[in-house]
N, C-alpha and C positions, 0 to 999 in steps of 0.2 A: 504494500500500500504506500502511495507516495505522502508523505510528510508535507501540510501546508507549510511556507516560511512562515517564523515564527515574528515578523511584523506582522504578518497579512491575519496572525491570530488575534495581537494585541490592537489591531486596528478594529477588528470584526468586536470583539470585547467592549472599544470604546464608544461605539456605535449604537453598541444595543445599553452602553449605561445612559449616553447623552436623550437616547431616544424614552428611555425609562424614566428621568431626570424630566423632560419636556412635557410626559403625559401625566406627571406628577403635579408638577406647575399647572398644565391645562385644568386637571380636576378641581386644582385648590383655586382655579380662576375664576371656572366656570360660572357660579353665581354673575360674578362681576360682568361676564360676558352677555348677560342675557340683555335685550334691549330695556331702557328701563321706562316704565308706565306708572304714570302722573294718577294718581290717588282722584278713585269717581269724584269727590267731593273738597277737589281744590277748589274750584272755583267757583259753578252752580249747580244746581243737581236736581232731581226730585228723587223724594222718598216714595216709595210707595208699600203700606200696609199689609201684610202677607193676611195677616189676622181678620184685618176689614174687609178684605177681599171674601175670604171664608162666611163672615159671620152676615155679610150683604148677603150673599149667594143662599145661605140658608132662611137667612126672614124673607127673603123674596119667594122661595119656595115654599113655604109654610102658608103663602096667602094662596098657593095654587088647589085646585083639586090632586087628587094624590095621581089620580091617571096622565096629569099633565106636567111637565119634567121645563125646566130650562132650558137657552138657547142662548147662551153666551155671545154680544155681539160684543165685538173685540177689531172691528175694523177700525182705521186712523189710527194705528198703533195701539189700541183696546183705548183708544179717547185721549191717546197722552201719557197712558201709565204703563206702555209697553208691552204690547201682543202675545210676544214669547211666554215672557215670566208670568202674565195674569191668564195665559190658557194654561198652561203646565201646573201653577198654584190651584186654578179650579178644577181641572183634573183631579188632581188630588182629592179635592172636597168632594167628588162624584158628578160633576158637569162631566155629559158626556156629548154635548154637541154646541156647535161655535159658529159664527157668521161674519162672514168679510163684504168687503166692500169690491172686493180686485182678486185680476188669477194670482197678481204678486205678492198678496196677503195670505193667500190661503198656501202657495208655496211656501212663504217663508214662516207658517205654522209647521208643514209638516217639515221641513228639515230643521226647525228647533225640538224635533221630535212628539209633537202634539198627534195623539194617536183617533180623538174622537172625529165624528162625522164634521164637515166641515161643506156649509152654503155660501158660495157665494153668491152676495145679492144684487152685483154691479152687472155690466154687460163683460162680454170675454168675446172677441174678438173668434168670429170660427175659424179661421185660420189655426187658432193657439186650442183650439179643441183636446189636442194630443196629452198638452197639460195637464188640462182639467183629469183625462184618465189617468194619466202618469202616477198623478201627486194624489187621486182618491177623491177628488172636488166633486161636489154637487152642486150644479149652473142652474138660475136663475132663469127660466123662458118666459118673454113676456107678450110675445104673440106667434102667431103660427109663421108668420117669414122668417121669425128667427129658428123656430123650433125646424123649419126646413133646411137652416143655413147650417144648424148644429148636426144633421142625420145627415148632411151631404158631406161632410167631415169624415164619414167612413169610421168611428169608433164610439161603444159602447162608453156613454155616459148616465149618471144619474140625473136627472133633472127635478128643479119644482115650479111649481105655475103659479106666478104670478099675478093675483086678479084686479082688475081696476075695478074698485068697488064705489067710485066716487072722488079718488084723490086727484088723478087724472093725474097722474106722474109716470110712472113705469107701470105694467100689466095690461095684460088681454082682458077686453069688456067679458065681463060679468054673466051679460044675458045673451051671449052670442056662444050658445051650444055647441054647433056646429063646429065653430072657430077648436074651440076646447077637444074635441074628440078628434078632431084633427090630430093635437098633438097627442094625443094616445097610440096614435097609429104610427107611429114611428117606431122597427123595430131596432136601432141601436138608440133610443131616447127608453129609461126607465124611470116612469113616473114615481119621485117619492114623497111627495108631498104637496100641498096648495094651502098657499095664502097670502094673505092681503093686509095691505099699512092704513092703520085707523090715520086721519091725518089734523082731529080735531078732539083725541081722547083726554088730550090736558085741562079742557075749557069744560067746565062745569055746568054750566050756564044751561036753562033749559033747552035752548035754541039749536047746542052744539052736542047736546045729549040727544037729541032727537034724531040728529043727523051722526052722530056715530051709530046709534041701535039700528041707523038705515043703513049701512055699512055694514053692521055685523047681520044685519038679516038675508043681504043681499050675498052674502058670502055664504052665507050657511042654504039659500035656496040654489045658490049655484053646486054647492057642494053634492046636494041631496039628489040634483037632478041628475049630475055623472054617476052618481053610485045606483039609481036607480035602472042605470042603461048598463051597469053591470063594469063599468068601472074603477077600480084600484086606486083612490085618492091619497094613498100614503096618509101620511105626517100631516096635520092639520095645525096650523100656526096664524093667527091674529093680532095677538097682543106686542105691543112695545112697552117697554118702560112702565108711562102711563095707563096702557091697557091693564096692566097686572094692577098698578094700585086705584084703578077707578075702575076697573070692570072685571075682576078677578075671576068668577066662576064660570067661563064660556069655557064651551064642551071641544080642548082644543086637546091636542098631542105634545105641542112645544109652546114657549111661551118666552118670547126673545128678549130679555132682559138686558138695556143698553146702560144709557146715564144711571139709574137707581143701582144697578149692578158696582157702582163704582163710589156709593153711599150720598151721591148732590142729586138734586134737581135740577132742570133746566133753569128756572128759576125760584123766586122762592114764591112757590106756588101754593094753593089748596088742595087736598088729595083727599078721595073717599077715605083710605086705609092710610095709617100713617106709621109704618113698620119703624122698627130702632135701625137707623141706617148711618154705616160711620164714614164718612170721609175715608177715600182711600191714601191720598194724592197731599202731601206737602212740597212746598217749592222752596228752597231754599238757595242762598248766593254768600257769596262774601263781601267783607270790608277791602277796600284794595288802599284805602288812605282817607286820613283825616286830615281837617286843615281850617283856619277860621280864614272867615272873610268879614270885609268890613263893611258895616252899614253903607247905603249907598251903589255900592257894585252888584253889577251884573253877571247873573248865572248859568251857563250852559248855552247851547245854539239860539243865536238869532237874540240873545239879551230876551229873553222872553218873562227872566224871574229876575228883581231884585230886591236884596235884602235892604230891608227898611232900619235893621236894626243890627250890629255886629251880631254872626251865624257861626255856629262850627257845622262843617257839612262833611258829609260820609259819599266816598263812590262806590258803589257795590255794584260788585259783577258779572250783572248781567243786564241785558236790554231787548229791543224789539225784534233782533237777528234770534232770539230765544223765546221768541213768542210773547213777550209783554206790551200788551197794547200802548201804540204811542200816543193814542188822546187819551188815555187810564188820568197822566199828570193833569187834565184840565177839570175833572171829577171828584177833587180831594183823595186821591189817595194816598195808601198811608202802608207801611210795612208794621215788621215787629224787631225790636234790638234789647236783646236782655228782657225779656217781656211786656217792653213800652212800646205808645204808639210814636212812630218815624215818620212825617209828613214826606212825600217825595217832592222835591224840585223841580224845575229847570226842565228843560224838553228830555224827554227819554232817548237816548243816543242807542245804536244798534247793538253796543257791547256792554253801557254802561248805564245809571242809573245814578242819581244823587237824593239824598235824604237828606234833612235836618235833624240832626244830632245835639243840637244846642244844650239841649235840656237831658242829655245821659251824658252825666261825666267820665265816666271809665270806659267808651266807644272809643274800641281800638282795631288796625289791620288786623286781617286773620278773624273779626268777628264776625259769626252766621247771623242772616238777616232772614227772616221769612217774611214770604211773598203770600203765599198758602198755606194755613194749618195751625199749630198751636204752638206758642213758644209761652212756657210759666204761666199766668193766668191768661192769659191773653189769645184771643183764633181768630184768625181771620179765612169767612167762611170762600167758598167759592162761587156761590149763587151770588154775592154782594160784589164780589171782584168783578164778576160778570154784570150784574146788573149798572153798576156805578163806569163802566164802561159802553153799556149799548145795545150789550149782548147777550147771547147764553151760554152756560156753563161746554154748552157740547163744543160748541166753535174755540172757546177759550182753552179749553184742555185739548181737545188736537190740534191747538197751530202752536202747542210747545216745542219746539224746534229740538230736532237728531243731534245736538250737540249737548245736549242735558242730559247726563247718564241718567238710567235709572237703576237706583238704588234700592231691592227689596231687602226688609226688614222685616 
């Protein structure tokens, strides 16, 4: 056997120590290597209640008939509070079916791993038909050209029909039979259900009770009529939000619970049923700097605020790039700092946001500011955030801007 030279051994030696040496260092590195991520709640964030979510879900269910089950609408990122984490949380609690607005919703359920039934209630493009089987969707049909445009797609899908019962928004009329058995005849369309959007259930009023009970009867004589021609109507579903707390015992199958699912009201309304319903959703931001100004000067874009009197003002970060309405400042509004109220200033900028701090002496950088929710005695609701701006709690919490983690708790 020939003899390696005995360099070529002490070289092979120093090779395999430097290379041992290297992967030693790498391991003790590694941590250090990894790229590093900025804490959800440097800057602005919402909270969102794992517990209120649970505990909505069930007083909403407890005002149903026991035959008729939830419909988790969780479209517009479930209102603000984040799609993912509020289908998978209700999961948990026994929600076993969900409703979107888009195919890109109801995909981005099922690869967060959300396993229950899933309607979308938006239009889906037939072309993207493939989707809707792929990912397990059930598509919204709201008249028979569409229901032709979806079975020329060439693949088995589940569908529900859509009824115009009066709202005259989206669905196939009501009394036009014909139209309706049409879409029964479709054989890759599997009808799983039918229903219709009350679109005057929040108004109590005798006027607008009149006219929903004409909605729900119209719906239920449309119902009666396919099933007496010996058709398979699935899943029966009527109720939104306010369906369930002003019209709770209709003889339905699902009962699609939106805003009240997420413990607010549209606004701060009157309701038949007035279940214990908690807030899901806090909003929170930081202090980025304190600083006084002096009686006299001007605050923020366009000089639109000035201090009448020496101010200490707080910038907290976040603004209308995060969904905080920019007319909110012309409506008195106000935050929370250490559990006092914080008037806000000066025009609402798209990153930033100023307060009066005058009157809290220890406001410092690094302090949480709430926008939404409760800090020490103190809440500020979200029907009033909403109302004191123009609008309603639904629009307010989905135009909360993708740059706001969401934080479950």
């Amino acid at each position: 056997m020939t003899e390696r030279p005995r360099g070529a051994a002490l070289d092979s030696l120093l090779a395999c120590a430097i290379s041992a040496a290297a992967a030693g260092v790498l391991i003790h590195l590694r941590p250090t290597l990894r790229k590093p991520r900025p804490a959800p709640d440097a800057r602005a964030w919402i909270e969102v209640s794992r517990a209120a979510l649970r505990h909505n879900a069930a007083e909403l269910q407890n005002l149903l008939p026991t035959s008729c089950r939830l419909m988790a609408v969780v479209k517009a990122d479930a209102y603000g509070h984040g799609a993912i984490g509020v289908a998978r949380e209700l999961e948990k609690a026994g929600v076993r079916a969900f409703a979107v607005a888009t195919l890109s919703e109801g995909i981005a359920l099922r690869r967060g791993g959300v396993r229950g039934e899933v309607l979308v209630l938006g239009y889906t493009l037939p072309s993207e038909a493939s989707f809707l089987h792929r990912y397990r969707l059930a598509q919204t049909v709201v008249d028979g050209a569409y229901a032709a445009a979806l079975h020329a797609a060439g693949v088995p899908l589940d569908v529900h029909i859509k009824l115009d019962t009066g709202m005259h928004r989206l669905g196939a009329d009501w009394g036009d039979t014909a139209a309706l058995e049409g879409i029964f005849g479709y054989n890759t369309l599997t009808v799983k259900g039918v229903f219709t959007h009350l679109s005057q259930a929040d108004d109590l009023s005798d006027e607008a009770a009149d006219f929903t009970l004409g909605q729900i009867g119209r719906f239920i004589d449309a119902v009666n009529t396919l099933k007496a021609k010996g058709y398979d109507t699935g899943a029966l579903h009527i109720q939104e939000s306010y369906g369930i707390l002003n019209y709770p015992g209709l003889p339905c199958d699902w009962a699609r619970a939106g805003i009240a699912l997420y413990g607010v009201l549209c606004k701060n309304d009157q309701t038949r049923l007035t279940p214990d319903l908690q807030p899901a959703l806090a909003l929170k931001a930081r202090i980025a700097e304190v600083k006084q100004v002096a009686g006299g000067e001007y605050v923020g874009y366009g000089r639109r605020f000035m201090a009448k009197t020496p101010m200490k003002l707080a910038a907290v970060t976040i603004g209308y790039a995060d969904g905080i309405p920019r007319n909110s400042v012309h409506r008195d509004a106000w935050v929370l700092l250490r559990g006092q109220r914080a008037p806000v200033v000066g025009l609402i900028c798209m990153d930033i946001l100023l307060i009066d701090v005058t009157h809290i002496d220890d406001a410092a950088p690094g302090d949480i500011v709430t926008l939404i929710g409760k800090d020490g005695g103190g809440a500020i609701r979200c029907e009033d955030v909403a109302e004191s701006c123009g609008t309603i709690t639904n629009e307010l919490l989905s135009r909360l801007g993708a740059r706001l983690p969401r934080i479950f708790v």
